[in-house]
C-alpha positions as MATLAB code, in Angstrom:
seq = 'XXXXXXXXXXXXXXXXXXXXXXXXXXXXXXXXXXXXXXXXXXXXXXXXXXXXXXXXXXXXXXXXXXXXXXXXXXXXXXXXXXXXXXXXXXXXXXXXXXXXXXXXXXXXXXXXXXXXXXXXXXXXXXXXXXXXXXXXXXXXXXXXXXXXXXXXXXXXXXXXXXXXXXXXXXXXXX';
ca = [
     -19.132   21.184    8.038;
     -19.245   21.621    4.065;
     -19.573   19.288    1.854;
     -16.114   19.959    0.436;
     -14.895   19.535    4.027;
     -16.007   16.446    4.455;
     -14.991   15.124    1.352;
     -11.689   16.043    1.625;
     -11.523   14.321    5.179;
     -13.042   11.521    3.628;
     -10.236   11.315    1.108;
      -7.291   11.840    3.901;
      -8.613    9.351    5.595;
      -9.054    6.679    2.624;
      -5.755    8.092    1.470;
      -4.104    6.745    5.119;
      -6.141    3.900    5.055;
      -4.886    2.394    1.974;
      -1.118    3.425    2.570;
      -1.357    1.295    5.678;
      -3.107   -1.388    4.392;
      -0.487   -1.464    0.990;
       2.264   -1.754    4.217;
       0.349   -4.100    5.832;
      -0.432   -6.519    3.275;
       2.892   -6.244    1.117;
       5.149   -6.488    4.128;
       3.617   -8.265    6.761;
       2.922  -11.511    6.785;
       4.795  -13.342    4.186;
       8.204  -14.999    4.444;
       8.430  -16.323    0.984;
       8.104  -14.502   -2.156;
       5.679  -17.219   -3.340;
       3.701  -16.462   -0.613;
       3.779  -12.872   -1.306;
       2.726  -13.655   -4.595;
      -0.079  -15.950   -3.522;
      -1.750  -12.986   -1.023;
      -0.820  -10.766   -3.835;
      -3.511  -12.885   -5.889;
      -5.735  -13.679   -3.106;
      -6.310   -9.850   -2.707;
      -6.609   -8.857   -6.218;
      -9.526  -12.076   -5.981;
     -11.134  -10.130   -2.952;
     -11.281   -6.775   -4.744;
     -13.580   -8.620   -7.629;
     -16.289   -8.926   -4.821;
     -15.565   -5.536   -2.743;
     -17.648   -2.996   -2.661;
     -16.250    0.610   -3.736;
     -13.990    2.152   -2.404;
     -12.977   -1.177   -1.117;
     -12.273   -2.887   -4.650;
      -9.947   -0.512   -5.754;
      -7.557   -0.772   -2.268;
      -7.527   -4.384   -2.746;
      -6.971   -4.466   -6.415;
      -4.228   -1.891   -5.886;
      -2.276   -3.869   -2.730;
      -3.018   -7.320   -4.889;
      -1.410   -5.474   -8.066;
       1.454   -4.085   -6.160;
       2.077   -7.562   -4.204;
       2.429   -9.629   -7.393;
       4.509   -6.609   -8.825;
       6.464   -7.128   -5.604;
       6.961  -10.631   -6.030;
       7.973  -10.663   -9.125;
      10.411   -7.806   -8.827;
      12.393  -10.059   -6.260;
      12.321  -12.743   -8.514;
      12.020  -11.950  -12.155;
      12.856  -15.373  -13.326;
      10.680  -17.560  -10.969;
       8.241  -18.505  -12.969;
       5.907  -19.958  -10.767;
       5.141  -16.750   -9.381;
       4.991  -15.227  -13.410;
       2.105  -17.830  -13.747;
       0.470  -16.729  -10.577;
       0.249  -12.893  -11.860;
      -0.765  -14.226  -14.585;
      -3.668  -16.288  -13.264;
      -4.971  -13.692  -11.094;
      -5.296  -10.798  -13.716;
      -6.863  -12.478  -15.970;
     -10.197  -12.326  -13.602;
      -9.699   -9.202  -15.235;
      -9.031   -8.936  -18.482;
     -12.341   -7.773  -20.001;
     -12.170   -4.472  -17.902;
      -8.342   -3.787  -17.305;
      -6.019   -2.536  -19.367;
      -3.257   -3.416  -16.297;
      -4.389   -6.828  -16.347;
      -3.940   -7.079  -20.325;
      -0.479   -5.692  -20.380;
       0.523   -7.930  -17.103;
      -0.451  -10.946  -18.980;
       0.966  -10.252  -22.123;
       4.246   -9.534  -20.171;
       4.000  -12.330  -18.173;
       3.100  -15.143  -20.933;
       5.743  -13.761  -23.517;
       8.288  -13.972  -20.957;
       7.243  -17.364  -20.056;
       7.471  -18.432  -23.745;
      10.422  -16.765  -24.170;
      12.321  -18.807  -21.423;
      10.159  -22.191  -22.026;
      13.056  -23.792  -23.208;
      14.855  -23.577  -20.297;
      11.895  -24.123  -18.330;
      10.345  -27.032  -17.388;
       6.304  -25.469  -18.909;
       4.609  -28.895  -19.283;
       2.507  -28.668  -22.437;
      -0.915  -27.494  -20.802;
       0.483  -24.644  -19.136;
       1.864  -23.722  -22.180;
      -1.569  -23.863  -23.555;
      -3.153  -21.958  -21.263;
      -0.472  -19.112  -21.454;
      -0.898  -18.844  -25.177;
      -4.245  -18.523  -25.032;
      -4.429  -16.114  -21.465;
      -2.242  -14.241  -24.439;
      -3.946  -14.777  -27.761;
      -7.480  -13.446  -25.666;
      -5.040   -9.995  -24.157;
      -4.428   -9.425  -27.191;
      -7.867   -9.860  -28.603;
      -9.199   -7.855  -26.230;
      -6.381   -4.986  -27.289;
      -7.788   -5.392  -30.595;
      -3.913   -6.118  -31.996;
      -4.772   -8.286  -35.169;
      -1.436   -9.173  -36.087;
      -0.258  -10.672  -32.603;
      -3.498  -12.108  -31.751;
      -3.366  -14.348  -35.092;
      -0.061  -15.515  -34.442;
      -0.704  -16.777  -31.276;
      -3.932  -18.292  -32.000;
      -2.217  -20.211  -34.490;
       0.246  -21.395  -32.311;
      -2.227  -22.239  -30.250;
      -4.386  -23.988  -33.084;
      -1.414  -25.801  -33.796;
      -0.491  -27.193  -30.203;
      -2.246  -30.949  -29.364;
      -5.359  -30.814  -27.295;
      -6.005  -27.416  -27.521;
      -9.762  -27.338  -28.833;
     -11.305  -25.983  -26.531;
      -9.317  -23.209  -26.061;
      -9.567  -22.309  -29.872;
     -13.353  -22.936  -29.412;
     -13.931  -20.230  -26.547;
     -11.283  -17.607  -28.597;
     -13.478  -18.135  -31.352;
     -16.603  -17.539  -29.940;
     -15.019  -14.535  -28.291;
     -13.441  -13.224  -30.784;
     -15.231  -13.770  -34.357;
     -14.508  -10.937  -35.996;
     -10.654  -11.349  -35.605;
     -10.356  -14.650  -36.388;
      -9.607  -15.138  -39.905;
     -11.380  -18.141  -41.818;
      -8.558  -19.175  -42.643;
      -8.078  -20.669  -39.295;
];
């Protein structure tokens, strides 16, 4: 056989392979959407550690899990905070995982009055946002929310690390 032969068998195959595993995993075994939500996040975890081709099939069927779950349940926002927590692994590397968190965390915001967010998850979602948007390079957004964030009690060590990270966007000002 050629080589393009076998490549393109090789592609079938991982092709097939990763439609039945997307099946598999995102309509299996769960009978809640939190739990579809929690493999969803489990499997985006695995694909940190996977070897390639394998880290892409698991990022892919962990993305389109939590996508899933949330879906089915726009308003739950326990399963907003999971998708949150689990891209964020990613955030230095993945543009996905930047936009899923800024989604995620402004709708969070956006409905925390309504919502029972105790005060450090509130935190922590302004600053999962405040870094997205550092890492997007977005100025304007990134200095509102780290001065929200600067503002909130408690939340030193947050600004600390966003500093650090961040130096040339944070104003000194701040």
């Amino acid at each position: 056989m050629e080589l393009s032969q076998v490549l393109k068998v090789l592609f079938v195959r991982t092709l097939i392979c990763t439609i039945f595993a997307y099946v598999l995993l995102t309509f299996g075994f769960a009978s809640t959407v939190i739990e579809v939500a929690k493999e969803g996040a489990l499997t985006l975890e695995k694909s940190a550690s996977a070897l390639f081709p394998f880290n892409i099939l698991y990022f892919y069927v962990g993305s389109a899990q939590l996508s899933r779950a949330v879906e089915q349940e726009p308003f739950n926002l326990d399963i907003r905070i999971i998708r949150m927590e689990a891209f964020f692994r990613f955030i230095d590397t993945n543009r996905l995982a930047q936009d899923m968190i800024i989604e995620d965390g402004e709708f969070l915001l956006l409905l925390k009055e309504k919502s029972k967010i105790d005060l450090e998850s509130e935190k922590k979602i302004l600053y999962m946002i405040t870094y997205a948007y550092g890492m997007k390079r977005n100025t304007v957004k990134f200095a509102f929310y780290f001065e929200k964030l600067q503002n909130m009690k408690d939340s030193k060590t947050y600004v600390e690390d966003l500093k650090k990270r961040f130096q040339n966007m944070v104003s000194k000002n701040f």
